[in-house]
C-alpha positions in Angstrom: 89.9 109.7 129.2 90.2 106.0 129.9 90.4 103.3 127.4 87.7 102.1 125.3 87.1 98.1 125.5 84.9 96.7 122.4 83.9 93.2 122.9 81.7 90.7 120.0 77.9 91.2 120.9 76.6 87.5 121.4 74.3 85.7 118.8 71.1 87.2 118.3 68.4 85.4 120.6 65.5 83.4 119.1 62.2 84.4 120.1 61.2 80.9 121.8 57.7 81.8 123.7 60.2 80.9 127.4 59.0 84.3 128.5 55.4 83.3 128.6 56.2 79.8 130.5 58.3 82.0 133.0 55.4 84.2 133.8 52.8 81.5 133.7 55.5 79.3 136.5 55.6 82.5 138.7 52.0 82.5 139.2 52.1 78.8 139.9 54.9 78.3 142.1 56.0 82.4 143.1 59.2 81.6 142.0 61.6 83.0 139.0 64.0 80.8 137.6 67.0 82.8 136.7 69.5 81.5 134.0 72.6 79.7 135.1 75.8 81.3 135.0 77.0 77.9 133.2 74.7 78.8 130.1 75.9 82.8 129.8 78.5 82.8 127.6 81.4 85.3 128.5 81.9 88.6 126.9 84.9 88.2 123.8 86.4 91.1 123.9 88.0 92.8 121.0 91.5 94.0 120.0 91.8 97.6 118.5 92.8 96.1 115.1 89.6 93.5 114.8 87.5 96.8 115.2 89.4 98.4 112.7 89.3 95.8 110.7 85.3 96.0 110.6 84.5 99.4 110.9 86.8 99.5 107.9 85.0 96.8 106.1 81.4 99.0 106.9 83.2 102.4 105.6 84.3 100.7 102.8 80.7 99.0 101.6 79.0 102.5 102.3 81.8 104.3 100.3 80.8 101.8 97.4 77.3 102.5 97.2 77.4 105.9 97.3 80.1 105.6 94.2 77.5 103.7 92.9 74.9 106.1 93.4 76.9 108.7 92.7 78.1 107.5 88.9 74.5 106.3 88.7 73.3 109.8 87.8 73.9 110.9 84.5 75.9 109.0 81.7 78.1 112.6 81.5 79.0 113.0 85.1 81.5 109.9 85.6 84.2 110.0 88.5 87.1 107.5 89.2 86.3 104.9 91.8 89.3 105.4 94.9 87.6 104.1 97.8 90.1 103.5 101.0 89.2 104.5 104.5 91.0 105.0 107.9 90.0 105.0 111.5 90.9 107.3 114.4 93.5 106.5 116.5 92.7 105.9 119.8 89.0 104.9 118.4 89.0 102.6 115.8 85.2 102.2 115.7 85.7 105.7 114.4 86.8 106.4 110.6 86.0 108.1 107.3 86.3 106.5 104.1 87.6 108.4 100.3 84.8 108.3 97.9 86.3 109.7 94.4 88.5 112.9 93.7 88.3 114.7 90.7 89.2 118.5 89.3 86.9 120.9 88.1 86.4 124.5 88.0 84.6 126.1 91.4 83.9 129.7 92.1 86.9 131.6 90.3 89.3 129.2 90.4 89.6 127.5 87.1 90.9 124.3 88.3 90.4 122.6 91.6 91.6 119.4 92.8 89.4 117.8 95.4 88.1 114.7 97.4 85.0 113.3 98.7 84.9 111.6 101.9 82.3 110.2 103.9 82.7 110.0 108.0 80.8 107.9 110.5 81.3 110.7 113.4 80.9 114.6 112.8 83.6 116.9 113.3 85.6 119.9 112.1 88.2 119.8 109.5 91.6 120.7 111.0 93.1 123.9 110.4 96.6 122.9 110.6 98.0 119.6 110.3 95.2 117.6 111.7 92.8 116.6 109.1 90.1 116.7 111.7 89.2 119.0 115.0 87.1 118.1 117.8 85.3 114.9 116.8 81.8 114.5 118.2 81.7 110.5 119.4 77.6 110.6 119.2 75.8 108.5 115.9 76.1 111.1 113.3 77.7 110.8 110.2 79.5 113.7 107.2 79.7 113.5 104.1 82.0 116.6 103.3 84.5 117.4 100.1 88.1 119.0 100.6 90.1 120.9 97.6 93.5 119.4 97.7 96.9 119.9 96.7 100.4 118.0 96.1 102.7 118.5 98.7 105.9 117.7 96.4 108.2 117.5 99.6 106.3 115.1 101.5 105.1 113.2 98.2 101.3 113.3 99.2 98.2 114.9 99.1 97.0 117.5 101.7 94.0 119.8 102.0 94.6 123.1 99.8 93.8 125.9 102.4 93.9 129.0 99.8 90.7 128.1 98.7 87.3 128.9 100.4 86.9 128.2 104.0 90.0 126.4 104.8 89.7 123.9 102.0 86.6 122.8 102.9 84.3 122.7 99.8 81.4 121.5 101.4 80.0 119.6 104.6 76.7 117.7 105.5 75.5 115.2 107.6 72.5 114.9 104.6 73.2 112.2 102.1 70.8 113.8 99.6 72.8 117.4 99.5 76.1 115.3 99.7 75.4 113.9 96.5 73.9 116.8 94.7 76.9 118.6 95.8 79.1 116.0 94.5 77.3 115.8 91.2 77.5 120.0 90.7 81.3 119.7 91.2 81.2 117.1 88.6 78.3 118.7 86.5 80.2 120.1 82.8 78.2 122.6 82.1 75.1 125.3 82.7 72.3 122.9 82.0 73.4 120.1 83.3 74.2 122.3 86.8 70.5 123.5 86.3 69.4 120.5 86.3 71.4 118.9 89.4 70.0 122.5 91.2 66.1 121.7 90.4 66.4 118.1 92.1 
C-alpha cells in the first residue's frame, strides 16, 4: 500500500456573491474567467508527526468530554480521570484515546481490572500481541472496554485474555451504550444497576 500524504486544507472561503457576477459576465461576453494560478495558494503538506500531533489533540478533547459525561452521572459512580491517546503507525490520522480504568466485580469474577478507550476507526482487538486486528480506515468510531492485567516482567499493562471473549468486555460504535456500559461496570450495587439498565 503506498504512502499516505496529509497536507493543511486552505482557509475556509467567504461566500462573496463572485459566482453570480461570473454567470451574469458569461451571458454578456460568453467567456469564463478562470482564477490565476498566481492567486491559488499551494498545497502545505504535512509531516506524519503534525498529524499526530492533532489527531491527538481531537482524541484527547473527545476523551474529556466523555469523562465528563461519564462522571456526570450519578454522585456514586466516580472514576479517575487517565486520559492519553496514541495513533497508528503508519496512519497517524488514526488513534484511540484511554478514557478511565477502574476494578469492579463482572460476571463471576470478583475483581476485574479494566480500561475504557475510545477509537476514531473500527477494528478488532488483537488476539496476540497486537492490541488491535484489521482496522477498518472508513469514518466509524468504537468505544470498547478491555479487562487488564500487570505484566510484572515487562512492567506494564496488557489485555487480561482469561476473561470473557479475549479480554474484551465490551465494544460499540454507539456512544449512548458505551456509556451505559461504562456506568454498569462502575454501578456499586443492584439498584443502582437497575437503574443504569432502565435508561
Amino acid at each position: 500500500m503506498s504512502k499516505l500524504r496529509y497536507f493543511a486544507a486552505g482557509p475556509e472561503k467567504k461566500d462573496t456573491g463572485l459566482k453570480a457576477a461570473i454567470y451574469v459576465d458569461f451571458l454578456r461576453t460568453g467567456r469564463i474567467s478562470r482564477p490565476s494560478n498566481e492567486n491559488r495558494q499551494p498545497k502545505r503538506y504535512l509531516s506524519y508527526d503534525e498529524v499526530a500531533a492533532r489527531t491527538g489533540r481531537k482524541l484527547e478533547a473527545a476523551g474529556t468530554q466523555a469523562y465528563e459525561k461519564i462522571n456526570g452521572f450519578h454522585a456514586s459512580i466516580r472514576f479517575p480521570k487517565m486520559i492519553f491517546h496514541r495513533t497508528i503507525e503508519g496512519s497517524p490520522h488514526l488513534g484511540y484515546c484511554h478514557v478511565t480504568a477502574a476494578r469492579t466485580k463482572f460476571a463471576e469474577f470478583d475483581e476485574v481490572r479494566w480500561s475504557f478507550y475510545m477509537a476514531n476507526f473500527y477494528s478488532e482487538i488483537g488476539k496476540d500481541g497486537a492490541f488491535f486486528d484489521d482496522v477498518k480506515r472508513g469514518y466509524s468510531r468504537m468505544y470498547f472496554a478491555v479487562a487488564t492485567d500487570v505484566d510484572k516482567e515487562a512492567g506494564k499493562l496488557v489485555i487480561n485474555r482469561t476473561i470473557r471473549d479475549g479480554g474484551l468486555l465490551f465494544r460499540t460504535q454507539d456512544p449512548k451504550t458505551a456509556l451505559k456500559n461504562v456506568l454498569m461496570l462502575g454501578a456499586k450495587n443492584d439498584a443502582l444497576r437497575a437503574i443504569i439498565k432502565a435508561l
